[in-house]
N, CA and C atoms as a LAMMPS dump frame, in Angstrom:
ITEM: TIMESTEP
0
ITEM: NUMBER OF ATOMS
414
ITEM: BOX BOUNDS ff ff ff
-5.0000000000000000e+02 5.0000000000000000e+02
-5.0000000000000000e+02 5.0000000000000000e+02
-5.0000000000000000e+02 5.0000000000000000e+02
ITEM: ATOMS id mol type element x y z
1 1 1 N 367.471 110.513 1.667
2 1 2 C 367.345 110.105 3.057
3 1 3 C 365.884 109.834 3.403
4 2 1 N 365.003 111.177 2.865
5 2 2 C 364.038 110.913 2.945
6 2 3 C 362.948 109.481 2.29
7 3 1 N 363.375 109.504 1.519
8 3 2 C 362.917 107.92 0.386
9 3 3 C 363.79 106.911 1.432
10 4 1 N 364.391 106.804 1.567
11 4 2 C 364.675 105.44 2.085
12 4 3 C 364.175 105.38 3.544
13 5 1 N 363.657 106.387 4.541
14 5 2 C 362.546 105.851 5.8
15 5 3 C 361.559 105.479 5.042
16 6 1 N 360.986 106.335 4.074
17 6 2 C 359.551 105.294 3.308
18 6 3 C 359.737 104.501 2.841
19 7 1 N 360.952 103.845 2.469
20 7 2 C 361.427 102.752 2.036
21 7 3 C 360.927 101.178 3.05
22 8 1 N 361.694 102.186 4.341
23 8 2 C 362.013 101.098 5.382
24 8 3 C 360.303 100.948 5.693
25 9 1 N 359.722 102 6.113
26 9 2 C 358.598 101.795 6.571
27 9 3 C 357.695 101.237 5.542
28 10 1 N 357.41 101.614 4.647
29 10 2 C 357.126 100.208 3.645
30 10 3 C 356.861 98.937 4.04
31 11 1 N 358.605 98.765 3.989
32 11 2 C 358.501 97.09 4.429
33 11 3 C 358.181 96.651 5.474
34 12 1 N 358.636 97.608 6.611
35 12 2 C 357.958 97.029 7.941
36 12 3 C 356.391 97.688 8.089
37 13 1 N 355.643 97.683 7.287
38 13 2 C 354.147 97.651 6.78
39 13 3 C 353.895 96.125 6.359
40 14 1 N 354.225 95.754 5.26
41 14 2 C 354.357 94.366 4.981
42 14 3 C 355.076 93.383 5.969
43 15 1 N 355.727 93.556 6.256
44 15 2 C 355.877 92.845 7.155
45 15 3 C 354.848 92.455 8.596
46 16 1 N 354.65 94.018 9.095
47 16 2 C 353.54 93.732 9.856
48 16 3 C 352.364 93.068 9.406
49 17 1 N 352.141 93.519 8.15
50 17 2 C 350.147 92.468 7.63
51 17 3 C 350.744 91.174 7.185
52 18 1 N 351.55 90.514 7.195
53 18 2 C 351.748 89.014 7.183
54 18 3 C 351.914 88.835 8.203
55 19 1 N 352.488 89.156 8.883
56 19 2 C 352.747 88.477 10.421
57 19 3 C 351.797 88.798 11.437
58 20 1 N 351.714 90.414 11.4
59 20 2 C 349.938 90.378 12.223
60 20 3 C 351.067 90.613 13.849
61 21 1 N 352.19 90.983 13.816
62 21 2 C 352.982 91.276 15.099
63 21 3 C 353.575 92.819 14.789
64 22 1 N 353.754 93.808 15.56
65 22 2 C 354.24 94.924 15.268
66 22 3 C 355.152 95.137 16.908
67 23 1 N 356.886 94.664 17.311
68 23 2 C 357.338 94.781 17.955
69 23 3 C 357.613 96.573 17.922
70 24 1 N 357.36 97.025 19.439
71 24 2 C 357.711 98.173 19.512
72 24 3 C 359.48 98.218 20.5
73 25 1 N 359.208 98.145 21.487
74 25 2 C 360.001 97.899 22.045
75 25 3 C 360.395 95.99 22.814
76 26 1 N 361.355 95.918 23.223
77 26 2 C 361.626 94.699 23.501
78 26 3 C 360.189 93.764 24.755
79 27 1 N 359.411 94.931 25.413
80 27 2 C 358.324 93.84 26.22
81 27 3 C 357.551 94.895 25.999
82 28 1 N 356.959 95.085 24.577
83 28 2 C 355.957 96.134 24.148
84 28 3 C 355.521 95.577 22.523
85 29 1 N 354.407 95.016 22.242
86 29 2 C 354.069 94.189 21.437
87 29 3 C 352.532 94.312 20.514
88 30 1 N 352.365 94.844 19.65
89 30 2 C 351.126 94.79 19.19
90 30 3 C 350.257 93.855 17.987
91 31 1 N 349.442 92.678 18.533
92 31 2 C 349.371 91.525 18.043
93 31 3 C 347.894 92.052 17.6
94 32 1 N 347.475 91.014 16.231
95 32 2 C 346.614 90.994 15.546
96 32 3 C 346.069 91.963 14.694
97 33 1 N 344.38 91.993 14.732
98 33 2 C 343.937 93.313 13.841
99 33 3 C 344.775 94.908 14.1
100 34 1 N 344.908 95.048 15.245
101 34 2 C 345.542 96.245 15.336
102 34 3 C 347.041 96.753 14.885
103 35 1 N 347.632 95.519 15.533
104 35 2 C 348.97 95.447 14.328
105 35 3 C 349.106 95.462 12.695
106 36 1 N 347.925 94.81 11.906
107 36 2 C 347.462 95.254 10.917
108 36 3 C 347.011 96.508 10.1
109 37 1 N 346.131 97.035 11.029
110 37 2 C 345.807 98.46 10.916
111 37 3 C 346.916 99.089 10.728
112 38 1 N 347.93 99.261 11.744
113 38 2 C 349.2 100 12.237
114 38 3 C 350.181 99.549 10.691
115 39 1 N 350.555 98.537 10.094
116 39 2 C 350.592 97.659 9.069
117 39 3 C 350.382 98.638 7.956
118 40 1 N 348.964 98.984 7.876
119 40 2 C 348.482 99.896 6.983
120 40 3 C 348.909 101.097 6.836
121 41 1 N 349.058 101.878 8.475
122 41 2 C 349.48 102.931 8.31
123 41 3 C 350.646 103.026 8.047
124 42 1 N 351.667 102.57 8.347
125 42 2 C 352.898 102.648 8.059
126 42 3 C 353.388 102.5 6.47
127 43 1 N 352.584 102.166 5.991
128 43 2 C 352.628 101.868 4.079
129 43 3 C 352.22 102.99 3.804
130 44 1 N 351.349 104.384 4.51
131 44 2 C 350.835 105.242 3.788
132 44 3 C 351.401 105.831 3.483
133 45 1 N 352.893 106.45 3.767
134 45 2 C 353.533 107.728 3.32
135 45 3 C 354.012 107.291 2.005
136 46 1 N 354.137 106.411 1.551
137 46 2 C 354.605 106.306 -0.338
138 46 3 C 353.278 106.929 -0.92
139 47 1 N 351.779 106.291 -0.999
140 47 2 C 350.989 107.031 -1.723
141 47 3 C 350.726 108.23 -1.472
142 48 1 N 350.527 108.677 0.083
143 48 2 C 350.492 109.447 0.675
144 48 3 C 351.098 110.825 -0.377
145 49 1 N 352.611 110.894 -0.052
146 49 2 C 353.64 111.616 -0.487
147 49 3 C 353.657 111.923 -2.025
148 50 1 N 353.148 111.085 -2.409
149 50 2 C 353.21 110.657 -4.054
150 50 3 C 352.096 111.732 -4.459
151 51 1 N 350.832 111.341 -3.814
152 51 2 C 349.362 112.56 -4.376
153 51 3 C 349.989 113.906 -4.227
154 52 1 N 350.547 114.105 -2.741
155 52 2 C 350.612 115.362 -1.911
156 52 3 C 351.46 116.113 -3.161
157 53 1 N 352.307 115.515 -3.163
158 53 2 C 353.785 115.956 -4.185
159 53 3 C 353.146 116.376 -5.875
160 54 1 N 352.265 115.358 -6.283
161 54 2 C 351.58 115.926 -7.412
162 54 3 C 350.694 116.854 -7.809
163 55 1 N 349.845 116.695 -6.638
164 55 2 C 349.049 118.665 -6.23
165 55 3 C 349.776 119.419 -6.618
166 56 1 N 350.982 119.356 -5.346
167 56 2 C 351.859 120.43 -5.024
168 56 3 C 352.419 120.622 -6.298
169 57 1 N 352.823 120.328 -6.905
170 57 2 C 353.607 120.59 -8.544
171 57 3 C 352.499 121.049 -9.346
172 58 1 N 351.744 120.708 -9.467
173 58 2 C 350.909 121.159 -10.46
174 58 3 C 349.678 121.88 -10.257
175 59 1 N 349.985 122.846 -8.992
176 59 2 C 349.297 123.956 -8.216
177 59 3 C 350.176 124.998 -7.947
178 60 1 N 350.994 125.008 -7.931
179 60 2 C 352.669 125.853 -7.425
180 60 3 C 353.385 126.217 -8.692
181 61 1 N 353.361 125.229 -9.887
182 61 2 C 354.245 125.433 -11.251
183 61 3 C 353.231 126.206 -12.364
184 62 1 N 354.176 127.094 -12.612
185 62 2 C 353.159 127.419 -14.036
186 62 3 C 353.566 126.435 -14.963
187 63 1 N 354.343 125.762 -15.121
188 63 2 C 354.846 124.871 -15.939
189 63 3 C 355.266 123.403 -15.05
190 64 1 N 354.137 122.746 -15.456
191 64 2 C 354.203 121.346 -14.592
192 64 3 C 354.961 120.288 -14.84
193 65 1 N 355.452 120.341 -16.104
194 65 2 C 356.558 119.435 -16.968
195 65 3 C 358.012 119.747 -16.563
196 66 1 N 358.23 120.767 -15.546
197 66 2 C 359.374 121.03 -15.18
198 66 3 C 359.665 120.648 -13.528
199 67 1 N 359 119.945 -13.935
200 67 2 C 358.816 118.923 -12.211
201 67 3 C 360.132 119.131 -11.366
202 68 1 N 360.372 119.734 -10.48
203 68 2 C 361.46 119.745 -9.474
204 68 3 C 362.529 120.65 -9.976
205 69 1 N 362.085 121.595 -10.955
206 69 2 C 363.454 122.439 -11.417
207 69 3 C 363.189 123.526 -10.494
208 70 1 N 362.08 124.271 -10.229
209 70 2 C 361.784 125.214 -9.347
210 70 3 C 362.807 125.08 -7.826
211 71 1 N 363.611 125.892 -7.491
212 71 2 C 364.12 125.314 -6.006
213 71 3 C 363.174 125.788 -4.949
214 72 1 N 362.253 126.54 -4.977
215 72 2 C 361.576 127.006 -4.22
216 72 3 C 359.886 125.951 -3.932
217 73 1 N 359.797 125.017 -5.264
218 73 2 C 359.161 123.992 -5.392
219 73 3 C 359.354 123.051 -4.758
220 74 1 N 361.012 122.911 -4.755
221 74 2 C 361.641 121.316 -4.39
222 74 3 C 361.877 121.596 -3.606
223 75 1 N 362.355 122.507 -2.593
224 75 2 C 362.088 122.948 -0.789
225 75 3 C 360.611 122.497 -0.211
226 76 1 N 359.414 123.106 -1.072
227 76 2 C 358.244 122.996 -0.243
228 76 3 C 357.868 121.422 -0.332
229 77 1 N 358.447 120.806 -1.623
230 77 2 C 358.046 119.08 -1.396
231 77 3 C 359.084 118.412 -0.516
232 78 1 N 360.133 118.707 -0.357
233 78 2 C 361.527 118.175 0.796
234 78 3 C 360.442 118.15 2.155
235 79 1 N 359.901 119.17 2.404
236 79 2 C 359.58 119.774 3.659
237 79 3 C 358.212 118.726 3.932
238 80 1 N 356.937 118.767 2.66
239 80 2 C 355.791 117.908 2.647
240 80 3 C 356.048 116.638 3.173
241 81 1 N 357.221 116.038 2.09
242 81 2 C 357.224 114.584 2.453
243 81 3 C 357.901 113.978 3.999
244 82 1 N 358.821 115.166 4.232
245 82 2 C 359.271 115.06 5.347
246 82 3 C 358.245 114.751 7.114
247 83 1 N 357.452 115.966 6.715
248 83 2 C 356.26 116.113 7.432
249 83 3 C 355.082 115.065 7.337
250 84 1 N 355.446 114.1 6.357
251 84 2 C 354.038 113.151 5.902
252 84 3 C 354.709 112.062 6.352
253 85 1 N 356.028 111.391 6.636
254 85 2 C 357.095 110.391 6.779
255 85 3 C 357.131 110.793 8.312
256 86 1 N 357.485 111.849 9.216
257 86 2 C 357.903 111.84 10.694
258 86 3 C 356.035 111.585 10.872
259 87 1 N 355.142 112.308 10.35
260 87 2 C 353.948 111.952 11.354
261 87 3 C 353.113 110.782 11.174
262 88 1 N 353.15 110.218 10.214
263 88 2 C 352.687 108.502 10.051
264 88 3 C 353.721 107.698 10.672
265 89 1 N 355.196 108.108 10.716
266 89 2 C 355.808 107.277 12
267 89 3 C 355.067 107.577 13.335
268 90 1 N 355.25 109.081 13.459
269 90 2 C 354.866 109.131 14.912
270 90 3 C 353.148 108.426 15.519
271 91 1 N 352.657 108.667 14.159
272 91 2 C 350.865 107.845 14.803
273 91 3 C 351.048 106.337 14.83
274 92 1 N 352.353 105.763 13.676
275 92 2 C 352.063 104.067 13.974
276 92 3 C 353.048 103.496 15.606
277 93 1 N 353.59 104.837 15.764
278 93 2 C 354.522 104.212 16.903
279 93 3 C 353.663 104.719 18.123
280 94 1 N 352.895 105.877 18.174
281 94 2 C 352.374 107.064 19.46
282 94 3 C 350.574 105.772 19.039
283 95 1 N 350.328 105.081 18.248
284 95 2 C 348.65 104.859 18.715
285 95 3 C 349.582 103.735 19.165
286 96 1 N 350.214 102.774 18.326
287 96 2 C 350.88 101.46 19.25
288 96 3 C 351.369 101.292 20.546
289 97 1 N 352.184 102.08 20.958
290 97 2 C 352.215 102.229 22.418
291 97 3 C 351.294 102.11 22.735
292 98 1 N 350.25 102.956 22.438
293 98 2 C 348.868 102.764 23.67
294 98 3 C 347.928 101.532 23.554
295 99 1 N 348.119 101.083 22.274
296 99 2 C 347.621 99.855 22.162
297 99 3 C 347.978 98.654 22.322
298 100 1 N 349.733 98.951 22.713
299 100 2 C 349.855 97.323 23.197
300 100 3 C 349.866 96.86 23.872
301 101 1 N 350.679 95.48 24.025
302 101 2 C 350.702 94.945 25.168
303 101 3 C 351.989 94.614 25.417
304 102 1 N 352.277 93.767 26.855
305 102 2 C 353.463 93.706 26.912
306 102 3 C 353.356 92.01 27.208
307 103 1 N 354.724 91.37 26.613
308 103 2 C 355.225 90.301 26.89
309 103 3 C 354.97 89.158 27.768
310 104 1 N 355.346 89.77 28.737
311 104 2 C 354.665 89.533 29.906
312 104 3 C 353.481 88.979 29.922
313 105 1 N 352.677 89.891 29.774
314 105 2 C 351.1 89.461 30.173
315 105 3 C 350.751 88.48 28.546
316 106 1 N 351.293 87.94 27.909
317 106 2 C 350.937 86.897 27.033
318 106 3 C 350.6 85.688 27.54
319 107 1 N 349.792 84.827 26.947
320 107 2 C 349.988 83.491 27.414
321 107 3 C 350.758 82.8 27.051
322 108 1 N 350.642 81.379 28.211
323 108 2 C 352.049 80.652 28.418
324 108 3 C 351.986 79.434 27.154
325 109 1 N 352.901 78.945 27.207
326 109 2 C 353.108 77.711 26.408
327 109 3 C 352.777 76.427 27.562
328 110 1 N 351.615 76.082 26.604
329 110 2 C 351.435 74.611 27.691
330 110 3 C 352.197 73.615 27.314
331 111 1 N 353.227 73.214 25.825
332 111 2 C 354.265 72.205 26.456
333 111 3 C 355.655 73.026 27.155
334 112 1 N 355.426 73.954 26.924
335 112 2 C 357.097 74.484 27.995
336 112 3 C 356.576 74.17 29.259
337 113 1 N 355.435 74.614 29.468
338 113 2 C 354.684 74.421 31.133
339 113 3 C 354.536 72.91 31.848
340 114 1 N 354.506 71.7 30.644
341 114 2 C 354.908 70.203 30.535
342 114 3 C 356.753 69.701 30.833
343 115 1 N 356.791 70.599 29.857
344 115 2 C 358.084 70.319 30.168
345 115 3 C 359.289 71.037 31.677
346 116 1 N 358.785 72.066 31.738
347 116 2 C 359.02 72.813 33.083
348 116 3 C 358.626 71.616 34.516
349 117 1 N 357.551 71.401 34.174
350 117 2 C 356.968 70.285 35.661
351 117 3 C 358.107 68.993 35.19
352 118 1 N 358.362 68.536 34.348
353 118 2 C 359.636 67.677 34.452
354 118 3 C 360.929 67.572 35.172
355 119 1 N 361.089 69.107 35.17
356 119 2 C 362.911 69.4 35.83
357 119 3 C 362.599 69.331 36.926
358 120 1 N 363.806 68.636 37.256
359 120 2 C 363.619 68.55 39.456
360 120 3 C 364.267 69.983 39.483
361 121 1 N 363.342 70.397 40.473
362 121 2 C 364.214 72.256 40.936
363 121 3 C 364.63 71.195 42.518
364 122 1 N 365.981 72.396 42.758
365 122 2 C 366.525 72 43.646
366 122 3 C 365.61 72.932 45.104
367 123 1 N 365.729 72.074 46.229
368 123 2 C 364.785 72.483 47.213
369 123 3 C 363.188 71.644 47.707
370 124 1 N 362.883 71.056 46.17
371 124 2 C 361.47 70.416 46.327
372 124 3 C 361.495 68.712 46.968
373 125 1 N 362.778 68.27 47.758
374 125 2 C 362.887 67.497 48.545
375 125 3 C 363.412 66.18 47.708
376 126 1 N 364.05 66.386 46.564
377 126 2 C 364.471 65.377 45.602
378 126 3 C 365.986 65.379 45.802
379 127 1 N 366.767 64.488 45.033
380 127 2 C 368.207 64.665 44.995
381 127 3 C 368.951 65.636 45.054
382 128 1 N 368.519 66.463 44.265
383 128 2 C 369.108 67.411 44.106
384 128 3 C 369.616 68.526 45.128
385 129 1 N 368.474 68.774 45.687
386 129 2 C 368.482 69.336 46.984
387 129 3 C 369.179 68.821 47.925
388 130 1 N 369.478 67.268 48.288
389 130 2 C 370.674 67.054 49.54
390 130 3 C 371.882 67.127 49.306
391 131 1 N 372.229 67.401 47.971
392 131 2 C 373.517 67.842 47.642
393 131 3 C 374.305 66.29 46.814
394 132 1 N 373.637 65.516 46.971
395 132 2 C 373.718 64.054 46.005
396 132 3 C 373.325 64.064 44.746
397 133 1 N 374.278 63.478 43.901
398 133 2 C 373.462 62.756 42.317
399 133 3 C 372.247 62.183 42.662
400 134 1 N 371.266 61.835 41.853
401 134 2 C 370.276 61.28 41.71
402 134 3 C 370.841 59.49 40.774
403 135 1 N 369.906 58.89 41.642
404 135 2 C 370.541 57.468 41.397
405 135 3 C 369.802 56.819 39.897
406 136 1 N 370.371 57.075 39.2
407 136 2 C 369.925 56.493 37.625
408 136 3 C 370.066 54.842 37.658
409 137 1 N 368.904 53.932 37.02
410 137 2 C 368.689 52.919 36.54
411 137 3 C 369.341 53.118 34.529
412 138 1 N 370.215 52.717 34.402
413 138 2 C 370.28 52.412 33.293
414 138 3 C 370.104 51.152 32.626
């Protein structure tokens, strides 16, 4: 269970440093270097976990070749990686919040903003508004 959030977070590491976007929530958004950074962190718990876990075995075992037979070994690394996986989530999701932005306050698209001044809105004293078709030349 545990391997496959570092799994996921992994990829949405890579994913974030190509794209350089880290969606948090639906109008909560963290664009560029910082999404990168965040990018980074989120990739750390594989190496991360990987060193921690090899200390731990071969500081804890009198016999280091018996990698994970100890149950009292393979409890304290369950518990490490666990603890190294919830808190590199919680810093790429707890600094992102504070660093992003929201939706909203992005800038606009200047041809949607072209194309927007095209549509007759109803009210602005055109056809539409007296309750008539608009008279087409074909």
């Amino acid at each position: 269970m545990i391997a496959a959030i570092e799994i996921v977070m992994f990829l949405v590491g890579i994913a974030v440093l190509v794209t350089g976007r880290l969606p948090l929530a639906p109008y909560r958004v963290v664009r560029g270097a910082q999404a990168r950074m965040l990018g980074i962190l989120a990739m750390a718990p594989v190496p991360l976990a990987t060193c921690v876990g090899a200390v731990t075995v071969v500081l804890m075992s009198p016999q280091p070749q018996q990698y994970g037979k100890d149950p009292s070994i393979r409890g304290t690394l369950i518990a490490l990686e666990t603890g190294i996986v919830v808190g590199c989530a919680a810093l790429v999701y707890g600094i992102g919040w504070m660093v992003s932005g929201t939706r909203a306050a992005s800038r606009r698209d200047p041809q949607a903003d072209l194309i927007r001044s095209c549509v007759p809105v109803p009210g602005e004293g055109n056809e539409l508004s007296r309750g008539r078709p608009a008279d087409w030349q074909w």
